[in-house]
VMD Tcl script that draws the C-alpha trace (Angstrom):
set ca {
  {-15.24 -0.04 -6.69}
  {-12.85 1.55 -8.40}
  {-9.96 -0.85 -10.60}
  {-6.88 -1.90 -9.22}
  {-3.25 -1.32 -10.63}
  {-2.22 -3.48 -13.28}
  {1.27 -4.82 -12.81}
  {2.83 -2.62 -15.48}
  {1.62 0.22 -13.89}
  {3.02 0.09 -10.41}
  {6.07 -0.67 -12.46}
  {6.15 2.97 -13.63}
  {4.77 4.45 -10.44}
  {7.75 2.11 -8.01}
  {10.54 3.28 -10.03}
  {12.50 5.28 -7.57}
  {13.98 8.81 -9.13}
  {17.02 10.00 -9.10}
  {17.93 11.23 -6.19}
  {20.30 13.55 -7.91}
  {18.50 15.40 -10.28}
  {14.73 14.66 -8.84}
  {13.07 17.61 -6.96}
  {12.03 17.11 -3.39}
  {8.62 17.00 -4.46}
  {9.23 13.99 -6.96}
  {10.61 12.16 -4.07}
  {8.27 12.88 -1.63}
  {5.20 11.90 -4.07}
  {7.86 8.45 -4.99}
  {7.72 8.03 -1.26}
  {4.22 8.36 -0.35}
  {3.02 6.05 -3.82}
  {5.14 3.36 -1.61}
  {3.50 4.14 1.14}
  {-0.46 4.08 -0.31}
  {0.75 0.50 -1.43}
  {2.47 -0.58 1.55}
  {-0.44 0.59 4.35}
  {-3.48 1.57 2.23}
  {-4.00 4.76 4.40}
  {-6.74 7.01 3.32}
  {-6.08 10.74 2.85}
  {-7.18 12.34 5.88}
  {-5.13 9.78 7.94}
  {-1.53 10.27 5.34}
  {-1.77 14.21 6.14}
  {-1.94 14.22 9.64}
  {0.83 11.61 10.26}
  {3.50 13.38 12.21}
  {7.26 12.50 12.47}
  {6.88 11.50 15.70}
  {4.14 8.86 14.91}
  {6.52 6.61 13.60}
  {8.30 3.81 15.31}
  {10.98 2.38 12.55}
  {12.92 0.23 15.65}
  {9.74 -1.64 15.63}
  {8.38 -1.57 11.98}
  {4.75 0.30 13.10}
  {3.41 3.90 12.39}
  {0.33 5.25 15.06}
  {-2.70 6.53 13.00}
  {-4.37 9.05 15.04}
  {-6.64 10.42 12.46}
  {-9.10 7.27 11.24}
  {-12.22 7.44 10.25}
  {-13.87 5.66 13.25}
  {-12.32 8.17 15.46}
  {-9.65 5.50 17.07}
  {-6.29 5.42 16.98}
  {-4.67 2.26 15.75}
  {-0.77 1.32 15.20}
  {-0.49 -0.33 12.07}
  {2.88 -2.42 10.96}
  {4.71 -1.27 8.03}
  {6.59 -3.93 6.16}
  {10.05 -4.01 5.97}
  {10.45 -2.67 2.48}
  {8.29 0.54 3.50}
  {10.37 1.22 6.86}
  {13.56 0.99 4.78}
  {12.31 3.79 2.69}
  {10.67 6.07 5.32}
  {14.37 5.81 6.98}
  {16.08 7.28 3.81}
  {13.35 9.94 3.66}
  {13.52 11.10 7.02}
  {17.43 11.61 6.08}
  {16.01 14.10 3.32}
  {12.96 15.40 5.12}
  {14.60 16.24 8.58}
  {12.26 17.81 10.76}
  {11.21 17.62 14.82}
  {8.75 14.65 15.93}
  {5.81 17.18 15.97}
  {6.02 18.06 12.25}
  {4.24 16.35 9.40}
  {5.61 13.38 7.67}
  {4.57 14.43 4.64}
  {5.35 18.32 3.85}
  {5.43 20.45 1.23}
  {8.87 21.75 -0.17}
  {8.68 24.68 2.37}
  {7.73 21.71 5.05}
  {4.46 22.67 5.71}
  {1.49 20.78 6.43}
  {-0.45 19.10 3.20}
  {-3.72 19.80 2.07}
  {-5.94 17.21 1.12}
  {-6.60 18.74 -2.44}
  {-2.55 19.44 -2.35}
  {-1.78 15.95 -1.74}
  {-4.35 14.62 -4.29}
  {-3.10 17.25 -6.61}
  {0.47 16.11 -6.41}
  {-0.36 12.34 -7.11}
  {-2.38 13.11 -9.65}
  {0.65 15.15 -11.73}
  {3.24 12.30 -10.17}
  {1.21 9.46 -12.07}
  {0.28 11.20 -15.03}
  {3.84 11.91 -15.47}
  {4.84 8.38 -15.26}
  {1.96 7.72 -17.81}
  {-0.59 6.22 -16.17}
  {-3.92 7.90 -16.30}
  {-5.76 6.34 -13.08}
  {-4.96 9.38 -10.58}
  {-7.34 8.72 -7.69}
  {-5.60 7.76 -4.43}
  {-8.39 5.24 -3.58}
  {-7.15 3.27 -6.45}
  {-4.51 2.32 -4.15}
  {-6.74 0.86 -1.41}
  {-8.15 -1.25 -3.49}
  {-4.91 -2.59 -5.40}
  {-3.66 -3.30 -1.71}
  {-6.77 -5.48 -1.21}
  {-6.74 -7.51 -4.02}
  {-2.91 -8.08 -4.23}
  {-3.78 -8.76 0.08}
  {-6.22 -11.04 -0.58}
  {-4.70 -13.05 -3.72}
  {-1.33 -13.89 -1.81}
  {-3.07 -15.56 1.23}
  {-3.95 -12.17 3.27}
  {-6.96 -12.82 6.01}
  {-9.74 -11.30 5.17}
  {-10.66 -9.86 8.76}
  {-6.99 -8.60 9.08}
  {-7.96 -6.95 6.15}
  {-11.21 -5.22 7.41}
  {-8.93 -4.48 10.44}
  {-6.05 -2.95 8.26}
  {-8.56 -0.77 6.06}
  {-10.40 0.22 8.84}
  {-14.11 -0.53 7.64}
  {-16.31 -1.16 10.31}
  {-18.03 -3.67 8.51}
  {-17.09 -6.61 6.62}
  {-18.97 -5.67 3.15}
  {-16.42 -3.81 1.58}
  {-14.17 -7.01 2.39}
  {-16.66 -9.11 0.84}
  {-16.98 -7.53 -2.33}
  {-13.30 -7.97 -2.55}
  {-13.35 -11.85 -1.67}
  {-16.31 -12.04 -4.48}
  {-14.19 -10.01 -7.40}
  {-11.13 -12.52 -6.59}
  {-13.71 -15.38 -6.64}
  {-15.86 -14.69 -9.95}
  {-11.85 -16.10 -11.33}
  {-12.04 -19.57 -10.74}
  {-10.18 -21.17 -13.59}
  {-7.22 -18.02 -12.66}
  {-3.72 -20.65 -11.38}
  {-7.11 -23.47 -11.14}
  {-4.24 -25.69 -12.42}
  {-1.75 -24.53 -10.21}
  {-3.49 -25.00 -6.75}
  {-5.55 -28.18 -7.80}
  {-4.83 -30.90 -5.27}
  {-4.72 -33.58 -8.38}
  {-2.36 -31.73 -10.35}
  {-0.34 -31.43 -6.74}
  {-0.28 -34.93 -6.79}
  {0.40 -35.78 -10.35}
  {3.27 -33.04 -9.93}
  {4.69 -34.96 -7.28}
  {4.96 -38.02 -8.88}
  {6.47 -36.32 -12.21}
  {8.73 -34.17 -10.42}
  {9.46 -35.33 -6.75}
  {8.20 -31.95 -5.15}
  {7.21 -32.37 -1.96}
  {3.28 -31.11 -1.12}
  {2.68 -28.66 1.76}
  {-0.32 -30.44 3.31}
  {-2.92 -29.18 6.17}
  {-1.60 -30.45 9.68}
}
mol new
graphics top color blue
foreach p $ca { graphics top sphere $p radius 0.5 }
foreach p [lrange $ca 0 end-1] q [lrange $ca 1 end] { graphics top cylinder $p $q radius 0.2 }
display resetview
């Protein structure tokens, strides 16, 4: 399993170029490091997206090329929808063509794309350059904040539940990590200290 994004990293890899000065390639890499982190696509299923694929009235984006074979619509979260708007504005193109182009708007290459991420991230200084590494920050940032584990499976399209679980064990081999924080006594004692109401099972 390969490690996750520390905090400081996406922090170099988020920050949005100028629009300005930046070449189209700079944005379009900007663009699709949002992406990884908002949908945890893998390769093969990023390239092949097409224009047309997208549905930003209703916040979703059909994968047609998955590893099972399937097609799937998957949501994209607000944040992500906002910025595939702005890019499209940039982009232009006809519903057939690929989302992601190069700067003569052709289709991407798989060793192009990984390429291009690779020289995006090591110019922002960070030295992981693998596009996986996005998958799994997705996961463990997914599972941390609440995210279901089987919506999970579903969203990273494993067929199995293993992968999941070796997620859900890496988050669990933490147990003193915000121990204090979620305790149901310290809740309580919280509560009386502070009046703050807590959110109980109903």
């Amino acid at each position: 399993m390969q490690t996750p994004y520390t905090t400081h990293e996406l922090n170099l890899l988020l920050k949005k170029p100028n629009l300005k000065t930046c070449s189209f390639t700079e944005y379009r890499d900007w663009v699709i490091i949002n992406y990884l982190l908002a949908t945890a696509n893998r390769v093969k299923t990023i390239i092949n997206i097409q224009i047309g694929d997208l549905d930003l009235e209703d916040n979703s984006v059909l994968l047609r090329h998955m590893k099972n074979g399937r097609q799937k619509s998957l949501p994209l979260s607000s944040s992500i929808a906002k910025i595939l708007s702005e890019y499209l504005k940039y982009r232009k193109g006809e519903p057939e063509d690929y989302l992601f182009c190069s700067r003569y708007g052709q289709k991407l290459t798989r060793n192009a794309l990984e390429h291009s991420i690779k020289k995006y991230n090591l110019r922002r200084g960070v030295t992981k350059t693998a596009i996986h590494h996005f998958r799994n920050t997705f996961a463990i940032i997914y599972l941390e904040n609440g995210g279901d584990s089987k919506k999970l499976q579903a969203i990273l399209d494993h067929s199995t539940s293993e992968m999941v679980d070796q997620y859900v064990d890496l988050l669990q081999l933490d147990l003193k990590k915000d121990f204090d924080k979620v305790n149901p006594l310290e809740l309580f004692v919280r509560e009386q200290y502070n009046k703050m109401p807590i959110r109980m099972v109903k």
